[in-house]
C-alpha positions as CSV (number, residue, x, y, z in Angstrom):
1,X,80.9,95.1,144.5
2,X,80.2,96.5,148.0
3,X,77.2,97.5,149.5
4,X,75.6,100.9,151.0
5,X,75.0,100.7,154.8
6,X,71.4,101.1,155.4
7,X,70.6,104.9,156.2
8,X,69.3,105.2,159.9
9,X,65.7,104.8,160.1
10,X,63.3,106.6,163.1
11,X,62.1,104.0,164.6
12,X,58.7,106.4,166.0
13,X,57.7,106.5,162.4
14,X,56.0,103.9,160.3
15,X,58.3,103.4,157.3
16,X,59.2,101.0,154.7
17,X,62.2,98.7,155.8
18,X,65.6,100.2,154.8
19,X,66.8,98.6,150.9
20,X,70.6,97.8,150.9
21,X,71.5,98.3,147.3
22,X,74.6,97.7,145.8
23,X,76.9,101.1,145.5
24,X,78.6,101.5,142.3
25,X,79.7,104.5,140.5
26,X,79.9,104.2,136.8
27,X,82.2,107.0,135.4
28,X,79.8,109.2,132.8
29,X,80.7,108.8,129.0
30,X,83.2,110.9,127.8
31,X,81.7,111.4,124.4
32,X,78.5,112.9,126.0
33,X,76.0,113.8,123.0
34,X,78.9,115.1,120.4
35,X,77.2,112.9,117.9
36,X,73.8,113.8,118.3
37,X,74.7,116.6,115.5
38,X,75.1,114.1,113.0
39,X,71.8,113.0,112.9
40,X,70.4,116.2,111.7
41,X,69.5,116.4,107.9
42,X,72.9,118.6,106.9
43,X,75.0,116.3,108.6
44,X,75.9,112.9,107.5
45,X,74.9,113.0,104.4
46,X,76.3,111.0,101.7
47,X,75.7,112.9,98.1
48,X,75.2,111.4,94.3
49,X,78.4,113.8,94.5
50,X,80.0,112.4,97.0
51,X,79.3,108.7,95.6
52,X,80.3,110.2,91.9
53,X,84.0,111.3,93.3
54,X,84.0,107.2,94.6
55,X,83.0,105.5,91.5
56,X,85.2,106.9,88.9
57,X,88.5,105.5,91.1
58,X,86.4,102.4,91.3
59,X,86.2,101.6,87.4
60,X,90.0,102.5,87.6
61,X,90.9,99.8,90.2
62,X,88.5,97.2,88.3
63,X,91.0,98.3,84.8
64,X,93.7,97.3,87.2
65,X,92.6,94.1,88.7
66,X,91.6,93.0,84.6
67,X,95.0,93.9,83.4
68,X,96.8,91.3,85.9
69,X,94.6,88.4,85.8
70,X,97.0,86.2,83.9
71,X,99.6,87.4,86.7
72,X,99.2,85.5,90.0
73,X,101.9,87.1,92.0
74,X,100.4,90.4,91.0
75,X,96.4,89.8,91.1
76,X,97.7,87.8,95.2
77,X,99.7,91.6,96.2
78,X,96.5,93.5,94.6
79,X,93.8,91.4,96.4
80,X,95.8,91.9,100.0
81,X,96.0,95.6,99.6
82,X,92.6,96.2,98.6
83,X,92.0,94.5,101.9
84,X,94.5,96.2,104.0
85,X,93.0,99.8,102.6
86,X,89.4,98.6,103.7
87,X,88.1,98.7,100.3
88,X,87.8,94.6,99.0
89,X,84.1,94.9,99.2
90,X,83.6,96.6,96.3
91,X,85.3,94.5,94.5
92,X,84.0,91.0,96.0
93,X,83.3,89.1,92.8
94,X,86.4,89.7,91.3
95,X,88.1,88.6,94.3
96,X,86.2,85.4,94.7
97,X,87.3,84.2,90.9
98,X,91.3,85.2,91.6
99,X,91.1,83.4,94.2
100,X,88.9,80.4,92.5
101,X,91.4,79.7,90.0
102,X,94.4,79.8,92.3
103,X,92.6,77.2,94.6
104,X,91.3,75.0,91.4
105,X,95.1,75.3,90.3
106,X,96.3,74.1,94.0
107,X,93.6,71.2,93.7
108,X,95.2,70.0,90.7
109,X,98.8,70.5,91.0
110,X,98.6,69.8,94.8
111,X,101.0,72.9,94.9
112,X,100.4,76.8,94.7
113,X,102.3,78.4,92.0
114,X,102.9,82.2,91.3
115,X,105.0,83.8,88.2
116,X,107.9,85.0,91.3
117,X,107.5,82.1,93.0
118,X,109.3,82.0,97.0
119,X,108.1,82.4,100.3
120,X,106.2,85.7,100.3
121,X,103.8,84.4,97.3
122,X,103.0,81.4,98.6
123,X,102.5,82.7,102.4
124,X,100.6,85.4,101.3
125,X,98.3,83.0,98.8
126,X,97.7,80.6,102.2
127,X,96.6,83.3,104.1
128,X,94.2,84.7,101.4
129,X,92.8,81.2,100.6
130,X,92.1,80.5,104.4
131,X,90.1,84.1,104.6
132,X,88.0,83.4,102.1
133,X,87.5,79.4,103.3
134,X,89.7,77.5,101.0
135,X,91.3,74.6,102.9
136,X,94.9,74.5,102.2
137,X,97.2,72.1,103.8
138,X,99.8,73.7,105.7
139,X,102.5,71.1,104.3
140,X,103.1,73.3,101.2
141,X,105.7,74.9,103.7
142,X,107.4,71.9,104.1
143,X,110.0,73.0,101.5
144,X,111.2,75.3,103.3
145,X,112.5,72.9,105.7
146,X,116.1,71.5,105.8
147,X,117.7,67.8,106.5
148,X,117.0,68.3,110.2
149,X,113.2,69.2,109.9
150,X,113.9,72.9,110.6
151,X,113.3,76.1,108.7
152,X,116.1,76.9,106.4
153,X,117.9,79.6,107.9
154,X,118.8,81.3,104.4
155,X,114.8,82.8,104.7
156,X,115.8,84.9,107.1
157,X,117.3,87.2,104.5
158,X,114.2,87.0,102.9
159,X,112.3,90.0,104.7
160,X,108.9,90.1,103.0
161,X,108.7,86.4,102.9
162,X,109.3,86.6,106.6
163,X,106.9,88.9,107.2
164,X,104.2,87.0,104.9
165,X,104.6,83.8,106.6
166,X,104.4,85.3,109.8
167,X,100.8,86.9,108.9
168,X,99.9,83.5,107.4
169,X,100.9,81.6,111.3
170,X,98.0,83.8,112.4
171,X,95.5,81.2,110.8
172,X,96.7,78.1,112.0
173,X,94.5,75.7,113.6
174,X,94.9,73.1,116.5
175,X,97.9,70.4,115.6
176,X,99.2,72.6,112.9
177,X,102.9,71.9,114.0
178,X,104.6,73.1,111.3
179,X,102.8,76.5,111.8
180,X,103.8,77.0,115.3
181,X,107.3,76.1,114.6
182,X,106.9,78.7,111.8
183,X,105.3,80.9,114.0
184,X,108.4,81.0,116.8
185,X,110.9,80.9,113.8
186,X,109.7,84.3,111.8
187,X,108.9,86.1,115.2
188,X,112.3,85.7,116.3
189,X,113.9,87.0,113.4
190,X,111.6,89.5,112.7
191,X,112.3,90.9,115.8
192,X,116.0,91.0,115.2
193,X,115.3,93.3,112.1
194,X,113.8,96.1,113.8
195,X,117.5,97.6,114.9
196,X,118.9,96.9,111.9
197,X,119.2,98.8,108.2
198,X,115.8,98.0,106.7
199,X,114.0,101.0,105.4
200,X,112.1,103.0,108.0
201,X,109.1,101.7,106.3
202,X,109.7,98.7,106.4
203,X,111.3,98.9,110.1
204,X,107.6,100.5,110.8
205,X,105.5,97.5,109.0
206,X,107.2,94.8,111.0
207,X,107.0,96.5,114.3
208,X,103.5,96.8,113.8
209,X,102.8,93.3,112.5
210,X,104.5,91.6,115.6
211,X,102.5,93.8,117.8
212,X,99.2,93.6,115.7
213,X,98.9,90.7,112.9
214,X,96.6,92.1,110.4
215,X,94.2,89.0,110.9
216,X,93.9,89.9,114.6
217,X,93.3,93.9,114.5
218,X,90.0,95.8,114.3
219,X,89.1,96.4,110.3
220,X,88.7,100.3,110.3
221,X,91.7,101.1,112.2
222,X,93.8,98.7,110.0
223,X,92.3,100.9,107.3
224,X,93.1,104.4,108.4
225,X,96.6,103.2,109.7
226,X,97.5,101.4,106.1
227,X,96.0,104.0,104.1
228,X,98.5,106.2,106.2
229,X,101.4,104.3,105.3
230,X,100.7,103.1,102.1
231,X,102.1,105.8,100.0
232,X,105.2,105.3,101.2
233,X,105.2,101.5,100.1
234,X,107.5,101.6,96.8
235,X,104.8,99.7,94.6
236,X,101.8,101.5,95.7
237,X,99.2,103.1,93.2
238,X,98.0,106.4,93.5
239,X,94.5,105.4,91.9
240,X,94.2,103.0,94.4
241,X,95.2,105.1,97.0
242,X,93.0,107.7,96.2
243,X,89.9,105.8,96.3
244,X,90.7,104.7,99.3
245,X,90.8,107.5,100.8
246,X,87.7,108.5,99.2
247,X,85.8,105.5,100.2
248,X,87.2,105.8,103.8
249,X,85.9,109.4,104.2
250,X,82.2,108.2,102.9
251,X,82.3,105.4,105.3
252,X,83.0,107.9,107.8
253,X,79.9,109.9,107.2
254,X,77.9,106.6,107.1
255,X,78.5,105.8,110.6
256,X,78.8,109.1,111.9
257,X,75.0,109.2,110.6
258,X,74.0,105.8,112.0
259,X,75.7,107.0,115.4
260,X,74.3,110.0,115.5
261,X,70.8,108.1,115.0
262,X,71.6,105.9,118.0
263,X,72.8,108.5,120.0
264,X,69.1,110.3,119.7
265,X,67.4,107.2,120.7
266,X,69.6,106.7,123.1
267,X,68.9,110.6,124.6
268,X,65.4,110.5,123.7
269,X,64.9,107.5,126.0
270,X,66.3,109.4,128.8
271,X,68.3,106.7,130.3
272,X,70.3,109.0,132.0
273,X,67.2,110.0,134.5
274,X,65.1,107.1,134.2
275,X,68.0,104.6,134.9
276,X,70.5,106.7,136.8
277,X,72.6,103.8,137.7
278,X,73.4,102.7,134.3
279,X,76.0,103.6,132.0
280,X,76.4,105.3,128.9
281,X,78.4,103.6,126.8
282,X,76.9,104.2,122.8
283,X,79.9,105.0,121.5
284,X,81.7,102.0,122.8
285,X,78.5,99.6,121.8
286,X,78.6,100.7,118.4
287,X,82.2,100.8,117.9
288,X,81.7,97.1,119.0
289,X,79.5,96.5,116.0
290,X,81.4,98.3,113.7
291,X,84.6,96.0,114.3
292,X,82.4,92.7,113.6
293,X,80.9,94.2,110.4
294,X,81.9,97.5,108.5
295,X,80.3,97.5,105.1
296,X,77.5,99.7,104.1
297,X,75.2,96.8,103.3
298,X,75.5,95.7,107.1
299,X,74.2,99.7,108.4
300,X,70.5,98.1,109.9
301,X,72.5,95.1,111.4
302,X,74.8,97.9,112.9
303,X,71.8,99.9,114.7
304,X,69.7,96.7,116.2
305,X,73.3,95.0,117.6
306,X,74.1,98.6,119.4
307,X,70.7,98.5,120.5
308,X,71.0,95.2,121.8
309,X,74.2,96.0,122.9
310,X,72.8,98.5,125.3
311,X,70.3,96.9,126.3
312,X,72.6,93.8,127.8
313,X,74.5,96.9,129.6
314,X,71.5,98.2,131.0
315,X,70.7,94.7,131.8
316,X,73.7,93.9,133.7
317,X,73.8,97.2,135.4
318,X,70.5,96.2,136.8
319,X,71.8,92.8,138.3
320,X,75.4,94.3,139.2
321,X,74.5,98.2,140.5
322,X,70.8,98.4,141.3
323,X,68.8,95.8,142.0
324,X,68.1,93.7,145.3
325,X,68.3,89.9,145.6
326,X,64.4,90.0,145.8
327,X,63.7,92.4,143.5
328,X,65.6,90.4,140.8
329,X,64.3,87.3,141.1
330,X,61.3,88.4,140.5
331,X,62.9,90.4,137.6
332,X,64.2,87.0,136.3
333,X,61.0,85.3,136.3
334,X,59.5,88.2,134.6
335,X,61.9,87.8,131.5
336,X,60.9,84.0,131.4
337,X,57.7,84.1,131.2
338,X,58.1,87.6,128.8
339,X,55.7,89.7,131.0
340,X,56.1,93.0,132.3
341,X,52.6,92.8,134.6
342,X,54.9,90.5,136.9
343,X,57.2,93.4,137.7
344,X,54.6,96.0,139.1
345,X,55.6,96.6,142.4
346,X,59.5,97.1,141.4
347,X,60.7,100.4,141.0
348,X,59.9,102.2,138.2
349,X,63.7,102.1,136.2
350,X,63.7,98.5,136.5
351,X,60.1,98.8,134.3
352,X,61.9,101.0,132.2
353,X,64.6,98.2,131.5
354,X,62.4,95.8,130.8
355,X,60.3,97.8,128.4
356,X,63.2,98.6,126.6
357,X,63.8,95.3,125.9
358,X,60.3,94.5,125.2
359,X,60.3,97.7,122.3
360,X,63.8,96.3,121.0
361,X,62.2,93.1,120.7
362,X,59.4,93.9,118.4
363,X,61.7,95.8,116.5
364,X,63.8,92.7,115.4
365,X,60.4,91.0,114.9
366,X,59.2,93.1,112.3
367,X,62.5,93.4,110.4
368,X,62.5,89.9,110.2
369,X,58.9,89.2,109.2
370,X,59.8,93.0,106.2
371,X,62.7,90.5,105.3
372,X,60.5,87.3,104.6
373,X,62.0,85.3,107.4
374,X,60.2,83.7,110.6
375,X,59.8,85.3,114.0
376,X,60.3,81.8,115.2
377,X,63.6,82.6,114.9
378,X,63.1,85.2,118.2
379,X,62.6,82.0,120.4
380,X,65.5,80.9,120.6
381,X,67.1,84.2,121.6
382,X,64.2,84.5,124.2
383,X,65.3,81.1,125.6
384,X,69.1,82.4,125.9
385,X,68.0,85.8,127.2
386,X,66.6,84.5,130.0
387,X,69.7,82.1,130.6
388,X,71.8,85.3,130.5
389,X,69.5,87.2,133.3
390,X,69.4,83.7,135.4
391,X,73.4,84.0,135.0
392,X,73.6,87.6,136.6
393,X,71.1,87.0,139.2
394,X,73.5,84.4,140.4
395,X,76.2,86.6,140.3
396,X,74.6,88.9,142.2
397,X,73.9,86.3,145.0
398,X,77.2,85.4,144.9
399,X,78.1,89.1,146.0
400,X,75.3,89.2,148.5
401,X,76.5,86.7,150.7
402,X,80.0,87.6,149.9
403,X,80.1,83.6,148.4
404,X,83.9,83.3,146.6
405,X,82.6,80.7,143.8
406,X,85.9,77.8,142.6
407,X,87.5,78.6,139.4
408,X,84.7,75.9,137.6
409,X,81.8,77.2,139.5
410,X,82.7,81.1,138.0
411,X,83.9,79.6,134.3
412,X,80.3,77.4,134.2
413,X,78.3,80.8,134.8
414,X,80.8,82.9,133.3
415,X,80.5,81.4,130.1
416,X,76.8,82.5,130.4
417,X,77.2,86.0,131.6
418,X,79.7,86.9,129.4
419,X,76.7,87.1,126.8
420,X,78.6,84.6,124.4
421,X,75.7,82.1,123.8
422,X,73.0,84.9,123.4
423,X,75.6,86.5,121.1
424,X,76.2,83.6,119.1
425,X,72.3,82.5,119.0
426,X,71.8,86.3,117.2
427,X,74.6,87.1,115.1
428,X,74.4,83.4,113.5
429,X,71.8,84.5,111.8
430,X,71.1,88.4,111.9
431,X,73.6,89.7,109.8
432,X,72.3,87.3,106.9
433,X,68.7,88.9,107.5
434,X,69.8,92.4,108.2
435,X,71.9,93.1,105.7
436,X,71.0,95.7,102.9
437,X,71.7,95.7,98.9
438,X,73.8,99.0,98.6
439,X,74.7,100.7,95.4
C-alpha cells in the first residue's frame, strides 16, 4: 500500500491540515449491473411448469434407486452420480438409508461388501461413507497390499479402481499412512494412463480428477462439467440425465433471481458514490456463497452471507484504501461499543459503512427471532466483529509506519483478518437457522 503525497497547501489561507490517505485503485467490476434484470417480475421466475417438467424425472430416478436396493454395487455407482450431476438433494432420505445399511453391514462384518466386489466398490463406498460422516477405518485397504507392505502392482490395470481410490485419498485425515502411500501410488499411475489407449473419455475423467478431485472442486461447476460429460459414460441413464439437466437449468434461474435481488440492494445503496473507494465485487461474494451451500432450501442463508460478505469488503476497503490511522481508531472503538454517534466528525462514507452494518445487523436479528431462535446468538459475532476491525486497524498501522511485521507477528493477526473466526462464529450456526423448507 503506498500513500498520496499531501497536495500543496497556501500557507496565506486558513485551512484544514492536509490528510494523507492511502492511494489504491480498485479495478471496477466487470459484471457491472447485468444482473439487475433478473430481479424484475418476468425474469427469474421459476413456474408450477417449470417445477412440473422436474418432478416427473424425479419419480423416475426414485423407480430407479427402489429397483437396486438389494444391489450394493449398483445403489454405491447411483448414489455418486446423483452427486456428481448436482442433484442428491432431492433424493436425501433415500441416500441416507443405502448408505445406513452398507455402514450397519461394515459394523458387523468389520468389512464392506458389494455384489462385484474389488477396488473401485470398496473405494468408492469409503469415500461415500466419509461424506456423509460414517467413520470407516482406512485399513479395509490393507488387502491390497503385498508381502512387502506395498500396493499390489497388478491394480494398476485396474483403471476405475485407480481412479476410485484415488478420489477416496482425498478424505484422509492426519496419520492415515496407508492413505498417503495410496495417495502417491494411484497418482503416479494414473498419470501414466493419460498417453496411453484408454478411451478419450476416460483419458478426459482422469486428467480432470488429478487436476481437480471431485471432493475438492466447487459443487455447481462439478455439476455443469459432469452433466457435460456424462452422456458419454457407457452406463449413463438418459432419465437421469435429463433431470439433471432440468434441475440444473431451475437452479439457474434461482440464483440468477436471488443475484439479481442483491445486485439491486447493492445499486440502490449507491456504494459506488457514497463509498467511492470500495469495490464492487457482488458477483464474486455471492458466487462465494453459492460454493459453500447450493440447495434451494439454503436461498435466505445465500442473500444475508453476500450481504455480509460485502460488508467485510467494504470494511476492509475502509481500513486498507480510505481511512487515516486516527480516523480508524476512532472507527474501531465505534464498532466496540456498537455506536454510530462516536463517528460524527468522520467523513460521511465511513457513516455510510458503518450504517450498513448496523441495517445488516438488524436484519439477521429479526430472521432469527421469525425463526424462533435467540438474538443472543448476535453477541458473539459482535465480539468477533470487532476483533476483525481491531485486526485491520493494525494492519493499517503496520503500513503507516512502513513496520515489516515477523512471519508470527503477521500469521497471529492474519489469522484474524482473514475473517476466519467471524466466519466460523456465523456459519456455525446460520445456515441451520436460515435455511427454508422447499417443495
Amino acid at each position: 500500500m503506498s500513500l498520496a503525497a499531501p497536495s500543496p497547501v497556501d500557507s496565506t489561507q486558513h485551512t484544514v491540515p492536509d490528510i494523507r490517505r492511502p492511494n489504491i485503485n480498485f479495478s471496477p467490476s466487470v459484471w457491472g449491473h447485468i444482473f439487475l434484470q433478473y430481479d424484475s417480475e418476468s425474469m427469474g421466475i421459476i413456474n408450477d411448469n417449470m417445477k412440473q417438467q422436474v418432478q416427473m424425472p424425479k419419480e423416475e430416478v426414485k423407480k430407479i434407486f427402489l429397483s437396486c436396493k438389494n444391489d450394493v454395487s449398483q445403489q454405491l455407482n447411483l448414489i455418486d452420480s446423483l452427486h456428481r450431476l448436482g442433484i442428491s438433494y432431492h433424493f436425501e432420505s433415500e441416500i441416507d438409508e443405502a448408505l445406513k445399511q452398507i455402514y450397519t453391514k461394515f459394523t458387523n462384518n468389520k468389512e464392506i461388501t458389494t455384489n462385484e466386489g474389488g477396488l473401485h466398490f470398496l473405494a468408492l463406498a469409503f469415500r461415500l461413507l466419509w461424506q456423509k460422516g460414517y467413520q470407516i477405518s482406512s485399513e479395509i485397504f490393507e488387502k491390497f497390499k503385498n508381502n512387502e507392505e506395498n500396493f499390489n502392482e497388478k491394480l494398476s490395470k485396474d483403471v476405475q479402481g485407480m481412479w476410485s481410490l484415488y478420489e477416496a485419498t482425498q478424505l484422509r485425515v492426519h496419520n492415515e499412512d496407508i492413505l498417503d502411500e495410496a495417495l502417491d501410488f494411484t497418482y503416479s499411475h494414473l498419470n501414466s494412463y493419460i498417453n496411453t489407449q484408454l478411451s478419450p473419455f476416460l483419458c478426459t475423467q482422469i486428467r480432470r480428477c488429478l487436476n481437480t478431485p471431485f471432493h475438492k472442486g466447487v459443487p455447481r461447476l462439478e455439476t455443469w462439467y459432469h452433466i457435460s460429460s456424462y452422456n458419454e459414460e457407457p452406463s449413463h441413464d438418459k432419465v437421469i440425465l435429463n433431470f439433471a439437466k432440468l434441475d440444473f437449468n431451475m437452479m439457474q434461474k434461482m440464483y440468477q433471481k436471488e443475484l439479481g435481488g442483491i445486485t439491486k440492494w447493492w445499486k440502490e445503496s449507491d456504494f459506488g458514490t457514497k463509498v467511492p473507494y470500495a469495490r464492487d465485487r457482488v458477483v464474486q461474494g455471492y458466487f462465494w456463497l453459492l460454493t459453500m451451500s447450493y440447495e434451494p432450501r439454503y436461498t435466505l442463508a445465500r442473500k444475508l452471507g453476500t450481504k455480509l460478505a460485502l460488508c467485510l469488503s467494504l470494511l476492509d476497503d475502509t481500513y486498507d484504501a480510505f481511512g487515516t490511522v486516527e480516523e480508524l481508531e476512532l472507527f474501531t472503538q465505534a464498532i466496540q461499543r456498537w455506536d454510530i454517534s462516536l463517528i460524527q466528525s468522520l467523513p460521511e462514507c465511513m457513516k455510510v459503512v458503518f450504517n450498513t452494518i448496523l441495517e445488516l445487523w438488524d436484519e439477521y436479528e429479526t430472521t432469527i427471532v421469525e425463526n424462533g431462535k435467540s438474538s443472543l446468538l448476535l453477541q458473539y459475532v459482535k465480539e468477533d466483529f470487532y476483533k476483525l476491525a481491531k485486526s485491520y486497524l493494525v494492519e493499517a498501522k503496520w503500513c503507516n509506519e512502513g513496520f515489516i511485521p515477523t512471519y508470527n507477528e503477521y500469521k497471529a493477526n492474519g489469522i484474524i483478518s482473514s475473517t476466519l473466526s467471524l466466519q466460523l462464529t456465523i456459519f456455525s450456526w446460520s445456515w441451520r437457522i436460515f435455511k427454508q423448507r422447499v417443495t
